[in-house]
KOLPA-883551 format. One record per residue: residue number from 1; residue in three letters; x, y, z of N, C-alpha, C, O in turn. Coordinates in nm, 3 decimals. Layout:
N
MIKOL:k:r:n_px:n_py:n_pz:ca_px:ca_py:ca_pz:c_px:c_py:c_pz:o_px:o_py:o_pz
MIKOL:NUM:ALA:X:Y:Z:X:Y:Z:X:Y:Z:X:Y:Z
...
//
This chain:
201
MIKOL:k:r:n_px:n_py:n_pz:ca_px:ca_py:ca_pz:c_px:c_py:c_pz:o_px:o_py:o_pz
MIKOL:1:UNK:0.084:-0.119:0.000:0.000:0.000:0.000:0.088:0.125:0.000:0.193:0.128:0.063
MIKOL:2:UNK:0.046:0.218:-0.066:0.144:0.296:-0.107:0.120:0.439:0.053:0.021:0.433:0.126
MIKOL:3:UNK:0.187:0.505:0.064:0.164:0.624:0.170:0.120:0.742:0.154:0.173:0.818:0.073
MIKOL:4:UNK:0.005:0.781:0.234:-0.001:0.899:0.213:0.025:0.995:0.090:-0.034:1.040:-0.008
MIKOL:5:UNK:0.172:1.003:0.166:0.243:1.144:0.049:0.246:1.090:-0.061:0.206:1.163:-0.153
MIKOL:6:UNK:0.290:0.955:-0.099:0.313:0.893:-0.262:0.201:0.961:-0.326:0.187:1.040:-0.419
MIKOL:7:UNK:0.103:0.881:-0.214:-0.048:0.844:-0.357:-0.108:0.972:-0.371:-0.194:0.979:-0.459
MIKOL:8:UNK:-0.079:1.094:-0.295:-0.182:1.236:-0.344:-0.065:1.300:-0.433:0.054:1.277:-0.413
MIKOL:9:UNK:-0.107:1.374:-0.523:-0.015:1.453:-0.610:0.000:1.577:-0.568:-0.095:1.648:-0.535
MIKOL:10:UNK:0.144:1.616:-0.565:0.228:1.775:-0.533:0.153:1.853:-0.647:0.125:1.804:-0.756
MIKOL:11:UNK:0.128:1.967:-0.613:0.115:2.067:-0.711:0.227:2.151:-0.750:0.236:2.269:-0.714
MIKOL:12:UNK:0.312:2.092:-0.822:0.477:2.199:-0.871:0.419:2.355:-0.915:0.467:2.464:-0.885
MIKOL:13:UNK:0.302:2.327:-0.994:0.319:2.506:-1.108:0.166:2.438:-1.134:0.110:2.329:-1.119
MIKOL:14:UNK:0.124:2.630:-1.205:0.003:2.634:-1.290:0.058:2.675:-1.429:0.116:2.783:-1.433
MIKOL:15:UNK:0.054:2.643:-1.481:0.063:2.764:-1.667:-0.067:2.831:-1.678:-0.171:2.775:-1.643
MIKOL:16:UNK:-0.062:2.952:-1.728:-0.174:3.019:-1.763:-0.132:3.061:-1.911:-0.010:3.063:-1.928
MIKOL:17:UNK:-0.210:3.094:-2.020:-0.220:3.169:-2.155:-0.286:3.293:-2.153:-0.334:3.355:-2.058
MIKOL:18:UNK:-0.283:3.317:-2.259:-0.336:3.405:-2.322:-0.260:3.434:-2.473:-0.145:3.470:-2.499
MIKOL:19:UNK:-0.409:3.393:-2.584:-0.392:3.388:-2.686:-0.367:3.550:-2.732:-0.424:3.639:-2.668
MIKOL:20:UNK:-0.298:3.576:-2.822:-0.269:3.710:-2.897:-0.367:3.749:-3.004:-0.398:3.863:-3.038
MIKOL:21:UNK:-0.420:3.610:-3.061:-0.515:3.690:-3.211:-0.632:3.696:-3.137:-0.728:3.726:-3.207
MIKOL:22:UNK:-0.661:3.675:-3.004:-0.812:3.707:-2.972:-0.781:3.862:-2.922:-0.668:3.909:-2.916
MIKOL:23:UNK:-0.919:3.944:-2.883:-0.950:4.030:-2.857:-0.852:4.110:-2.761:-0.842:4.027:-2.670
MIKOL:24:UNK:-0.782:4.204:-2.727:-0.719:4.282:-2.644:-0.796:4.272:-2.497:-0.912:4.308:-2.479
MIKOL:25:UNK:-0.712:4.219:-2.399:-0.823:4.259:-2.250:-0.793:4.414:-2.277:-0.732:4.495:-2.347
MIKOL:26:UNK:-0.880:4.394:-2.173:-0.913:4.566:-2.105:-0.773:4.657:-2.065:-0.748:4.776:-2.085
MIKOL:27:UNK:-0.703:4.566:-2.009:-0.576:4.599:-1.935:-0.582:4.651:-1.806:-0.662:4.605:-1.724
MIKOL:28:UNK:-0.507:4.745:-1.778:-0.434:4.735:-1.614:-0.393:4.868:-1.613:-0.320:4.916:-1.700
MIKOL:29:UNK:-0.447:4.942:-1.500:-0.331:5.097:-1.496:-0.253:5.024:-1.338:-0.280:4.929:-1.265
MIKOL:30:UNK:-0.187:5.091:-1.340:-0.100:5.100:-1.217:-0.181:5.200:-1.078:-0.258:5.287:-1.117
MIKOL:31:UNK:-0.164:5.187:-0.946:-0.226:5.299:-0.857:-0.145:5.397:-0.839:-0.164:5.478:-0.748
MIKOL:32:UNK:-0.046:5.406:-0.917:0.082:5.494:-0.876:0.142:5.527:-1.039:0.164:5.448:-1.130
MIKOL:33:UNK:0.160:5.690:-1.033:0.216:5.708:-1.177:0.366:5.610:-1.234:0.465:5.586:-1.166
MIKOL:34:UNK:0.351:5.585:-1.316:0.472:5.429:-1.403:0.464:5.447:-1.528:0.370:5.471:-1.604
MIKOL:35:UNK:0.629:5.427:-1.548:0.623:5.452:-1.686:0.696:5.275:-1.712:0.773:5.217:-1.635
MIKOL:36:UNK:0.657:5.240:-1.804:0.710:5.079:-1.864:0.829:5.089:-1.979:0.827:5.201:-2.031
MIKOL:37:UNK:0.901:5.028:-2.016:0.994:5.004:-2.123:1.040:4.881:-2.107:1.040:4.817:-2.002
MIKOL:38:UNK:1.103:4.828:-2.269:1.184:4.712:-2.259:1.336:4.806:-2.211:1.376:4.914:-2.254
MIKOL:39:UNK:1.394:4.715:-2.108:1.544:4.741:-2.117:1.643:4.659:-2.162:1.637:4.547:-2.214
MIKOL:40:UNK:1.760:4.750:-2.128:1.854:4.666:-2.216:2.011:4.647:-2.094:1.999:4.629:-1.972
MIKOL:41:UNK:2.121:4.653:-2.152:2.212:4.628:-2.089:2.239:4.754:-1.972:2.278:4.747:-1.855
MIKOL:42:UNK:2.200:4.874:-2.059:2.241:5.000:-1.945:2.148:4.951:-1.839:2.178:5.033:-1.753
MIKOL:43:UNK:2.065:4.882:-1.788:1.975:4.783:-1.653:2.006:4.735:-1.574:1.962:4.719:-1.460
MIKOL:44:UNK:2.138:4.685:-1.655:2.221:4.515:-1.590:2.237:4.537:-1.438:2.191:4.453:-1.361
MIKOL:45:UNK:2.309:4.657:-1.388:2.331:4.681:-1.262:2.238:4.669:-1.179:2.224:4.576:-1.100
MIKOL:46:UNK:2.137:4.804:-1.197:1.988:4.785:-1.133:1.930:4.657:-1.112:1.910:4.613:-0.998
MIKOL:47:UNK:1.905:4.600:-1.208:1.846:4.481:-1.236:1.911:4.371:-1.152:1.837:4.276:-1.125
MIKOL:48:UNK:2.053:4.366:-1.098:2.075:4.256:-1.086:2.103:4.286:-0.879:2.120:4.211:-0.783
MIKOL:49:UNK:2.095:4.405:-0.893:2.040:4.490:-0.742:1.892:4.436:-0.700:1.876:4.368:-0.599
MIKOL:50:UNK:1.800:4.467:-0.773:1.690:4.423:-0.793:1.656:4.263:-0.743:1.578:4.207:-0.666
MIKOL:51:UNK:1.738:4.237:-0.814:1.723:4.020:-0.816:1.815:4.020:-0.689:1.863:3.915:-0.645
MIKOL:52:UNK:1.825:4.080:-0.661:1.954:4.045:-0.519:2.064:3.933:-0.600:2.062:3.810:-0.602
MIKOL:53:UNK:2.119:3.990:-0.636:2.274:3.907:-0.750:2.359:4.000:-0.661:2.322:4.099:-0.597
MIKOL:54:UNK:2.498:3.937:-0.672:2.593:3.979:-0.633:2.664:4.019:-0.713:2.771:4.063:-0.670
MIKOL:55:UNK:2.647:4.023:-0.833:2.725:4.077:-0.975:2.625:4.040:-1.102:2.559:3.937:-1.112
MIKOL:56:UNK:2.631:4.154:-1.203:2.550:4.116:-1.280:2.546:4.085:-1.404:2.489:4.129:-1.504
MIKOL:57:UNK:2.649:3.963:-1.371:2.676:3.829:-1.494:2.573:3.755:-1.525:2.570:3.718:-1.643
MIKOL:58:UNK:2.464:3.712:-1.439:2.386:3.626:-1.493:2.279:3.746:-1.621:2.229:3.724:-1.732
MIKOL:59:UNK:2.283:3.837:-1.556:2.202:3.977:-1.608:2.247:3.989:-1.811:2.173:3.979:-1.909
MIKOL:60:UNK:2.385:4.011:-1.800:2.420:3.988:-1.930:2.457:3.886:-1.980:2.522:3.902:-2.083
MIKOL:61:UNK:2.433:3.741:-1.933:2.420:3.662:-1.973:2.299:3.650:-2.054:2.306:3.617:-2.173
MIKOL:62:UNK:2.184:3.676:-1.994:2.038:3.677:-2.014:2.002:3.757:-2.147:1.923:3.732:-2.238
MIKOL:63:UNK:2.104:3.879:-2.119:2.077:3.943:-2.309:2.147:3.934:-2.393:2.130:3.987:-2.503
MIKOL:64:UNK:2.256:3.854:-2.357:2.372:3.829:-2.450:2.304:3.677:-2.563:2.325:3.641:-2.678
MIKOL:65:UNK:2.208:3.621:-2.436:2.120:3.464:-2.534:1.956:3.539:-2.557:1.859:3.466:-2.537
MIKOL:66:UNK:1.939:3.664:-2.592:1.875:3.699:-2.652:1.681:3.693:-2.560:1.571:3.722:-2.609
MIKOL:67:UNK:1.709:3.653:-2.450:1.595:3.742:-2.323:1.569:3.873:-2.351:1.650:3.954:-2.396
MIKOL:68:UNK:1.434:3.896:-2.320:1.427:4.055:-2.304:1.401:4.088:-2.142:1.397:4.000:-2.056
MIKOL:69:UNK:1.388:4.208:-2.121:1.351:4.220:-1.964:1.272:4.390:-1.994:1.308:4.486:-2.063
MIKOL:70:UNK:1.191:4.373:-1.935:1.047:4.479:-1.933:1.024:4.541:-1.750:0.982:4.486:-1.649
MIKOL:71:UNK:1.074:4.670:-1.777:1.070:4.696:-1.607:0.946:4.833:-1.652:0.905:4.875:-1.760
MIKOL:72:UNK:0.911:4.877:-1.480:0.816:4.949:-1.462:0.903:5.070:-1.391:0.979:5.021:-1.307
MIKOL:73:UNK:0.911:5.182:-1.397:1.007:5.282:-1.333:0.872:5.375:-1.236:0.771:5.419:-1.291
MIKOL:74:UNK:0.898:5.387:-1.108:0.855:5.491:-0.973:0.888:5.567:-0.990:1.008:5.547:-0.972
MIKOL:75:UNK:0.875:5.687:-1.025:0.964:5.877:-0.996:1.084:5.779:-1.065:1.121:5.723:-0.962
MIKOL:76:UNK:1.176:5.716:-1.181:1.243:5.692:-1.232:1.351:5.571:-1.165:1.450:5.512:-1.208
MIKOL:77:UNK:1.294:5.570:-1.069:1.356:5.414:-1.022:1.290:5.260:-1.041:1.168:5.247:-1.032
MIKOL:78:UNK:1.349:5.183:-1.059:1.332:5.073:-1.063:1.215:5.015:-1.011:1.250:4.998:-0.894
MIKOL:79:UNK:1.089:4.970:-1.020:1.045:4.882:-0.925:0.967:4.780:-0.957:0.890:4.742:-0.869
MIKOL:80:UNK:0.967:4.721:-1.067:0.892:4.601:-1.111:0.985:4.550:-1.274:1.013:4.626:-1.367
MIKOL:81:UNK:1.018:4.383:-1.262:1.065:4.375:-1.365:0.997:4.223:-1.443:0.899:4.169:-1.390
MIKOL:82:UNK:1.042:4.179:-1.534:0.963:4.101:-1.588:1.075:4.042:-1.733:1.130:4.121:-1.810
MIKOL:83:UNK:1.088:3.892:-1.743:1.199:3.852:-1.843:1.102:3.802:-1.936:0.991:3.800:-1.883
MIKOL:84:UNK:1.101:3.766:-2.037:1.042:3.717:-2.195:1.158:3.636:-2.267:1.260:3.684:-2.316
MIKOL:85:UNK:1.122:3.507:-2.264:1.201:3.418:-2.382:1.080:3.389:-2.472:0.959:3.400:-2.456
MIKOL:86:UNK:1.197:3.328:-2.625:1.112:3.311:-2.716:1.148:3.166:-2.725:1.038:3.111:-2.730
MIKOL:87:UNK:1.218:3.095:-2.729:1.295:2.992:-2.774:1.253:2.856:-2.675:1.166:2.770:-2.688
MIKOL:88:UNK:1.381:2.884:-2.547:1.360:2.774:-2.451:1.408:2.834:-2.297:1.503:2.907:-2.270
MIKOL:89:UNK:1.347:2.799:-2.246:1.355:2.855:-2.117:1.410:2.743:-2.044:1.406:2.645:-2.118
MIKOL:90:UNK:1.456:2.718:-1.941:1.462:2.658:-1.768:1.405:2.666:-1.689:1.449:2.756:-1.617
MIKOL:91:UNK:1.286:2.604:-1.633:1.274:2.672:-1.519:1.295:2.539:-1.384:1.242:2.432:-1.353
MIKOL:92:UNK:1.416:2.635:-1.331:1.467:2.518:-1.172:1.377:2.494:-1.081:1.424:2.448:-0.976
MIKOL:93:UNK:1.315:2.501:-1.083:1.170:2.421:-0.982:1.171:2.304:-1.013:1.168:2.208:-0.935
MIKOL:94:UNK:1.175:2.301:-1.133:1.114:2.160:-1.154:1.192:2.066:-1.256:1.164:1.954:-1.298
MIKOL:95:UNK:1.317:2.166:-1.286:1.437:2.042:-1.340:1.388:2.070:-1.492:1.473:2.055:-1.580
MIKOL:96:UNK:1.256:2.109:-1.528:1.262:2.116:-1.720:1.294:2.253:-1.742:1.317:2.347:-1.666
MIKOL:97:UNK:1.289:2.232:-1.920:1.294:2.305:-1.970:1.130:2.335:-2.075:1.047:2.252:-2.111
MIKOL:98:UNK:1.132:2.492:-2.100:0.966:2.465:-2.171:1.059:2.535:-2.305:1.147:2.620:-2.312
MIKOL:99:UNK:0.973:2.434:-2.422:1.040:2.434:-2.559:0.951:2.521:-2.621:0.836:2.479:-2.633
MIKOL:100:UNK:0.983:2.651:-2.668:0.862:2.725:-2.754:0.838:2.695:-2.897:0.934:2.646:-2.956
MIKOL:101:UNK:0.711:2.718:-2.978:0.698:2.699:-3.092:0.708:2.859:-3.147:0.671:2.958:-3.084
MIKOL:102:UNK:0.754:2.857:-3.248:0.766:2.954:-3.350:0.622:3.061:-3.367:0.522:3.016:-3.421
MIKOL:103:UNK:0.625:3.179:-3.324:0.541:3.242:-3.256:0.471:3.322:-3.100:0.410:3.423:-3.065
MIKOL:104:UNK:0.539:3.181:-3.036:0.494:3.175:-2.841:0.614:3.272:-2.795:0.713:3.303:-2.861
MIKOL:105:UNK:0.575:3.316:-2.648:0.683:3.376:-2.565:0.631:3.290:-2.439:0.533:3.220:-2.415
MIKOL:106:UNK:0.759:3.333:-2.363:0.707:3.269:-2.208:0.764:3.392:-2.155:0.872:3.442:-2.189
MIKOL:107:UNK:0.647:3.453:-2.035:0.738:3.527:-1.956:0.751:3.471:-1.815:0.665:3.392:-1.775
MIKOL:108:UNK:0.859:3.508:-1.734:0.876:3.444:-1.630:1.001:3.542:-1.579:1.041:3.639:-1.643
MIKOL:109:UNK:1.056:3.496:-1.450:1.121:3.568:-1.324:1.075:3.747:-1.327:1.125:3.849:-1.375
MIKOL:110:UNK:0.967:3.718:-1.257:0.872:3.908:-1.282:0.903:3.892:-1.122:0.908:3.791:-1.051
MIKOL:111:UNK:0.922:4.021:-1.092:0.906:4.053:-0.955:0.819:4.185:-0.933:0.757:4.227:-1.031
MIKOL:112:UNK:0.810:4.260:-0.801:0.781:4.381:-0.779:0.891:4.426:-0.609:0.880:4.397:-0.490
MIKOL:113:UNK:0.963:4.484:-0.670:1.022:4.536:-0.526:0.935:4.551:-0.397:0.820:4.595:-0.391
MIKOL:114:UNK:0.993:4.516:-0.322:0.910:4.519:-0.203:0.850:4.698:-0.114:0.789:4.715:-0.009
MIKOL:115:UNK:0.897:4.789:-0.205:0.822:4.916:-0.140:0.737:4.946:-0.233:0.657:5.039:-0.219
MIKOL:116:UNK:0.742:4.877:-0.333:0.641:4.927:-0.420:0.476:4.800:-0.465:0.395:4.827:-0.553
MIKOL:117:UNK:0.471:4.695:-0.392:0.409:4.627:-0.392:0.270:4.669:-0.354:0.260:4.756:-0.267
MIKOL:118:UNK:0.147:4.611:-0.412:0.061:4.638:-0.399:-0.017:4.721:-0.467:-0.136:4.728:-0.438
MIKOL:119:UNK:0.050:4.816:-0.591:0.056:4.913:-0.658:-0.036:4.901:-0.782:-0.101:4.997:-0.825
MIKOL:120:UNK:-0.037:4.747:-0.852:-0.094:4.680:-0.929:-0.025:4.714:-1.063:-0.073:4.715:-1.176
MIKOL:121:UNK:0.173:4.756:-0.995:0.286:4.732:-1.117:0.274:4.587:-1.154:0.265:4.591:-1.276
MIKOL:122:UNK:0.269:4.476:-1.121:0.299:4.336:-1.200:0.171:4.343:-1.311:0.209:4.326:-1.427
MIKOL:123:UNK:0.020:4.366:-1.292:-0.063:4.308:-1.378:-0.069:4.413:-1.499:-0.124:4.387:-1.606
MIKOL:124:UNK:0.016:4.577:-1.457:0.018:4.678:-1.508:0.185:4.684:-1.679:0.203:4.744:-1.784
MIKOL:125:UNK:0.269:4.559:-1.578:0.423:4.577:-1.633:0.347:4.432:-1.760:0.380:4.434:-1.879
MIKOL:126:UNK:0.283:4.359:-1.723:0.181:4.233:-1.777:0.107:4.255:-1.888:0.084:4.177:-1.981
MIKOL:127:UNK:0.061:4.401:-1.867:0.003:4.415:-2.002:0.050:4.502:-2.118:0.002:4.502:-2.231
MIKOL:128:UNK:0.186:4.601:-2.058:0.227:4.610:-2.153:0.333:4.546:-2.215:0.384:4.595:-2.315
MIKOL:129:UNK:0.376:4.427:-2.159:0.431:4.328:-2.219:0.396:4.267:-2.309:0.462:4.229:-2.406
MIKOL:130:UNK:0.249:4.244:-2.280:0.118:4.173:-2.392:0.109:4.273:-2.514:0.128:4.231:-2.629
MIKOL:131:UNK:0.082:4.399:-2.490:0.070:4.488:-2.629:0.206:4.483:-2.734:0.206:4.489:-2.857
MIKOL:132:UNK:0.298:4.471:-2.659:0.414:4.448:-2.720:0.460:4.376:-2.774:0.529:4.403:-2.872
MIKOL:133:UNK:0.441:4.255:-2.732:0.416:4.116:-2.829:0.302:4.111:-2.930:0.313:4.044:-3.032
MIKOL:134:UNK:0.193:4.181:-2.901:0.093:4.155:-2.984:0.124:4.246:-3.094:0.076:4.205:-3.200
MIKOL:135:UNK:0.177:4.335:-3.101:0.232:4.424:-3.155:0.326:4.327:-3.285:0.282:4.299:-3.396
MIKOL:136:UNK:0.459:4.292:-3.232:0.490:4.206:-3.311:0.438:4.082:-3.409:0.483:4.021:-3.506
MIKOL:137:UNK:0.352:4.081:-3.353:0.277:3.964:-3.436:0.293:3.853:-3.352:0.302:3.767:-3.440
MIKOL:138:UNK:0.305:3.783:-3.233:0.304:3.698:-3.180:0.178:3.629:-3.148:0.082:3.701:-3.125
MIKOL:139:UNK:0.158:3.469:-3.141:0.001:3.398:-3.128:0.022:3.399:-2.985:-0.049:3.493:-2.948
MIKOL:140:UNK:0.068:3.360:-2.902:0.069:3.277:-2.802:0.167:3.386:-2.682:0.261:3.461:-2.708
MIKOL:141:UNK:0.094:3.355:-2.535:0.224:3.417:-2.457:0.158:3.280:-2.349:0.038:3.257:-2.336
MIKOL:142:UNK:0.282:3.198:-2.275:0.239:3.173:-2.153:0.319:3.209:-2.018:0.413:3.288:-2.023
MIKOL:143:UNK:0.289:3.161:-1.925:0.371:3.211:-1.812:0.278:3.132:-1.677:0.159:3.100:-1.684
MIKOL:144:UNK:0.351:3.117:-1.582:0.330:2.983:-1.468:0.409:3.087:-1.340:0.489:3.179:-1.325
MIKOL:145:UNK:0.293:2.966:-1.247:0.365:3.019:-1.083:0.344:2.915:-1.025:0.274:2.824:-1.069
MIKOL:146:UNK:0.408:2.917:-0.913:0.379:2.804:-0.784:0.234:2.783:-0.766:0.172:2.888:-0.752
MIKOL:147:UNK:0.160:2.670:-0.761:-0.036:2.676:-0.742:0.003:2.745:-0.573:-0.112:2.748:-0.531
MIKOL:148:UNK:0.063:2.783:-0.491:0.061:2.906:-0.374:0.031:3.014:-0.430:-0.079:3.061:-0.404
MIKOL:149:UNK:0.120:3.085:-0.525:0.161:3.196:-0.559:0.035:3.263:-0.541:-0.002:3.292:-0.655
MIKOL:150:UNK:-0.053:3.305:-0.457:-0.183:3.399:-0.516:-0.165:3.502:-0.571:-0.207:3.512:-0.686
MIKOL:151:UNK:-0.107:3.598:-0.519:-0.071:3.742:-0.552:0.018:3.746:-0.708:0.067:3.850:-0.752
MIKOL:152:UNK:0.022:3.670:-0.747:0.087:3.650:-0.863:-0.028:3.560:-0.947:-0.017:3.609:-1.060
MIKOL:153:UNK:-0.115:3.473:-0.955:-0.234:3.431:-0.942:-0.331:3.572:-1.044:-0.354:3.583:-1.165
MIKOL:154:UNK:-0.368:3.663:-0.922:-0.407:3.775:-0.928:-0.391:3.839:-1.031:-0.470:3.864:-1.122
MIKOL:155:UNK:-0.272:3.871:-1.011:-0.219:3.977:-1.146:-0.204:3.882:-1.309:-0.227:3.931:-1.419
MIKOL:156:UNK:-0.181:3.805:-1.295:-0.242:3.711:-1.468:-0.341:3.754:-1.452:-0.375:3.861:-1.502
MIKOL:157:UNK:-0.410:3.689:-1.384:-0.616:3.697:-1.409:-0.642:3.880:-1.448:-0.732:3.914:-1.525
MIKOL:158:UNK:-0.568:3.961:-1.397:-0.640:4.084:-1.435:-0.534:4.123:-1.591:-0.551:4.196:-1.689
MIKOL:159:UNK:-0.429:4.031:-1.546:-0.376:4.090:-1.730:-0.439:4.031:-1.819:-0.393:4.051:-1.932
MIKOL:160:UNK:-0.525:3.967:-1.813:-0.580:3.879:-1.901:-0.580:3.715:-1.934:-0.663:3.648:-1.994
MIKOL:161:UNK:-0.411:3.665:-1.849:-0.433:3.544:-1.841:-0.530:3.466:-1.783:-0.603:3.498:-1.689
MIKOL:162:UNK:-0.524:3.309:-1.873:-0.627:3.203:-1.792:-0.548:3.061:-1.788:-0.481:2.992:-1.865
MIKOL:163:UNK:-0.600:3.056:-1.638:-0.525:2.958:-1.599:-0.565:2.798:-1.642:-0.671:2.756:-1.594
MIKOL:164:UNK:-0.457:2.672:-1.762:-0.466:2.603:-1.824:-0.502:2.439:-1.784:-0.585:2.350:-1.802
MIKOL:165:UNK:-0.342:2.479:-1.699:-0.296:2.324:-1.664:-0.223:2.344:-1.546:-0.147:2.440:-1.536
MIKOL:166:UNK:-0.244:2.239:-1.429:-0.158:2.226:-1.365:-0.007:2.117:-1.364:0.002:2.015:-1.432
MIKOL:167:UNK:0.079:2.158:-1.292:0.184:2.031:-1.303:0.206:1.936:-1.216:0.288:1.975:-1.133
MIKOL:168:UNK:0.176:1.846:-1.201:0.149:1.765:-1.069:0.283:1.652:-1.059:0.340:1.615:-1.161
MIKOL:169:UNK:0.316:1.612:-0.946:0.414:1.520:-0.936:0.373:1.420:-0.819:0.335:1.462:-0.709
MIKOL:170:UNK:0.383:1.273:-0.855:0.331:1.200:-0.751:0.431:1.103:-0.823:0.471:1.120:-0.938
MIKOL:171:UNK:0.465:1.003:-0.742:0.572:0.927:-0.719:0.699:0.891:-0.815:0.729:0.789:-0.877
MIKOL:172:UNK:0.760:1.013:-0.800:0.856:1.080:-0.893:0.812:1.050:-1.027:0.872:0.985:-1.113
MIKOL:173:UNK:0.712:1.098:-1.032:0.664:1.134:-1.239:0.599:1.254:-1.197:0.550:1.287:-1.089
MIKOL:174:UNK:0.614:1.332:-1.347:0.526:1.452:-1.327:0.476:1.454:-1.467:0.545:1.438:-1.567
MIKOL:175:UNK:0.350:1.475:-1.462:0.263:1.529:-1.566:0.145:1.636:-1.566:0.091:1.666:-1.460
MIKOL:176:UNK:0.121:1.672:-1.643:0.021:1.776:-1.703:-0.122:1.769:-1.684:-0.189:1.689:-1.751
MIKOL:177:UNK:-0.171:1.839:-1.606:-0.328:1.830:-1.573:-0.448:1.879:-1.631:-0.522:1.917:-1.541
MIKOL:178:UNK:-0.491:1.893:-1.728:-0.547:2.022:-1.780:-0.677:2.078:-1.706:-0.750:1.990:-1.660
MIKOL:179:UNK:-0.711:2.185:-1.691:-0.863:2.230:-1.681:-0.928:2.196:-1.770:-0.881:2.172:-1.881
MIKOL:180:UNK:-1.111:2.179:-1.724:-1.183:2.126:-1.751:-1.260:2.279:-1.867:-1.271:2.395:-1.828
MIKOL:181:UNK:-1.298:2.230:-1.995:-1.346:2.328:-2.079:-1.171:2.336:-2.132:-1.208:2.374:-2.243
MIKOL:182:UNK:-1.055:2.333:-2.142:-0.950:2.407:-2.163:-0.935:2.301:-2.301:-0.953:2.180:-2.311
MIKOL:183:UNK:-0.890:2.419:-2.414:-0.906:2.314:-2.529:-0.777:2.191:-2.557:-0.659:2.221:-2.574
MIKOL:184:UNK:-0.824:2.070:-2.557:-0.713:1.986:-2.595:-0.571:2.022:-2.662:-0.464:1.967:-2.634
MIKOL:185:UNK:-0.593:2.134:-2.766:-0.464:2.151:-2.854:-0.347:2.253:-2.755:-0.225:2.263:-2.772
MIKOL:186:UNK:-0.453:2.334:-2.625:-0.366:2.410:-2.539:-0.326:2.285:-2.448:-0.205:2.292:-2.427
MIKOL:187:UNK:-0.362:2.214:-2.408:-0.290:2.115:-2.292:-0.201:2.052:-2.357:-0.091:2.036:-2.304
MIKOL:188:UNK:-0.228:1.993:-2.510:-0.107:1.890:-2.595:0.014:1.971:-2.599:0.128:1.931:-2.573
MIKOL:189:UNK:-0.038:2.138:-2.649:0.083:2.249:-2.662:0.193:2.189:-2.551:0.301:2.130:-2.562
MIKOL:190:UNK:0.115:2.234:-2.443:0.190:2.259:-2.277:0.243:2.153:-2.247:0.351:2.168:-2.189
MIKOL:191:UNK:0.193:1.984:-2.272:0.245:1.852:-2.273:0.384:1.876:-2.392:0.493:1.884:-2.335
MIKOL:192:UNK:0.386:1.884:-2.488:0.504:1.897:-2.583:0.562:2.026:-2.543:0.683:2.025:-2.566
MIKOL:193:UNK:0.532:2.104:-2.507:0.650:2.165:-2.450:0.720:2.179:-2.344:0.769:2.289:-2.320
MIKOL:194:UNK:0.739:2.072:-2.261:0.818:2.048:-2.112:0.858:1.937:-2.158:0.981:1.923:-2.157
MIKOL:195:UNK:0.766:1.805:-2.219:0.823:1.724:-2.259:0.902:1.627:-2.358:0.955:1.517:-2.337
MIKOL:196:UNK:0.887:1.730:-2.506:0.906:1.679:-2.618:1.063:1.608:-2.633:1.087:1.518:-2.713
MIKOL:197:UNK:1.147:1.657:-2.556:1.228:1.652:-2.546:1.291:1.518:-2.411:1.403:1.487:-2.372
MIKOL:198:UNK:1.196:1.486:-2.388:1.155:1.377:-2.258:1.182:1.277:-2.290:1.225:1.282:-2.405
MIKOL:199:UNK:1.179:1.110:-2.223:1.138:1.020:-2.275:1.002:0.995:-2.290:0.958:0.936:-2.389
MIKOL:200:UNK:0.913:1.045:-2.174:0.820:1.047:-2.172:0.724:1.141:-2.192:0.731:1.245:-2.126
MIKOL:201:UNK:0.606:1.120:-2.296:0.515:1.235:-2.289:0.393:1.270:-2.162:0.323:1.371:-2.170
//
């Protein structure tokens, strides 16, 4: 008989979407005047102040393999940031990698400094990330949190994301859960892209 912990499944992550050729949400102001931009290397410092880094090698590492990073500026300081891959990401939680298709972004490691929290910079830095991609012509954006994460939860749901699939792990396997109504070709997406590269789908 198996125990407890085996037989119920961990919740690792949620993925949420949001398609690009459908309709524009509403979007997001901020409660506090913010101005948004993509940055670039003149950041690296801030940015890696920001992430609490001790030097900010991993920072130009990140744009040297072609990441973007999208911050939100307070009276001209720093206080909300947000990374965008197109390709393939890592994410160390959970040991994969998510493989993009030609079109998709993933965004992921977004923060909000801690004096400026509460402000409604993440769902605000969220959507103009979204116009910006949509802008380009992109179908697809996704992006995932811990199933804890609420406050991060939150701010998808008001940028417009919807939440897909969960990632579940029960006796060292992990697979893909989808929501109920969520269309098959978005869960197969999210299945081939953590695992295509797997032995297992």
């Amino acid at each position: 008989m198996a125990l407890a912990s085996e037989a119920e499944p961990r919740h690792m992550g949620t993925f949420w979407v949001l398609p690009l050729a459908a309709s524009a949400p509403a979007g997001v102001a901020p409660r506090v005047p913010a101005t948004f931009e993509q940055t670039g290397l003149e950041a690296a410092g801030a940015l890696a102040q920001a992430m609490e880094l001790e030097d900010p090698a991993p920072v130009l590492e990140r744009f040297a393999t072609g990441r973007r990073c999208y911050i939100a500026r307070v009276a001209g300081a720093l206080a909300s940031y947000g990374w965008v891959s197109f390709e393939e990401e890592g994410i160390g939680e959970i040991g994969l990698s998510l493989h993009l298709q030609p079109g998709e972004a993933y965004i992921w490691d977004c923060a909000t400094l801690p004096a400026y929290r509460g402000q409604r910079l993440y769902p605000a830095l969220l959507t103009h990330i979204i116009s910006k991609l949509r802008a380009e012509g992109l179908q697809r954006v996704w992006i995932g949190a811990s199933h804890e994460n609420v406050p991060s939860h939150k701010g998808m749901q008001l940028a417009g994301f919807q939440p897909v699939a969960d990632l579940l792990l029960r006796n060292h396997h992990l697979w893909v859960q989808g929501y109920p109504g969520v269309s098959p070709e978005v869960i197969e997406s999210i299945r081939r892209a953590l695992f295509a590269h797997e032995k297992q789908l």
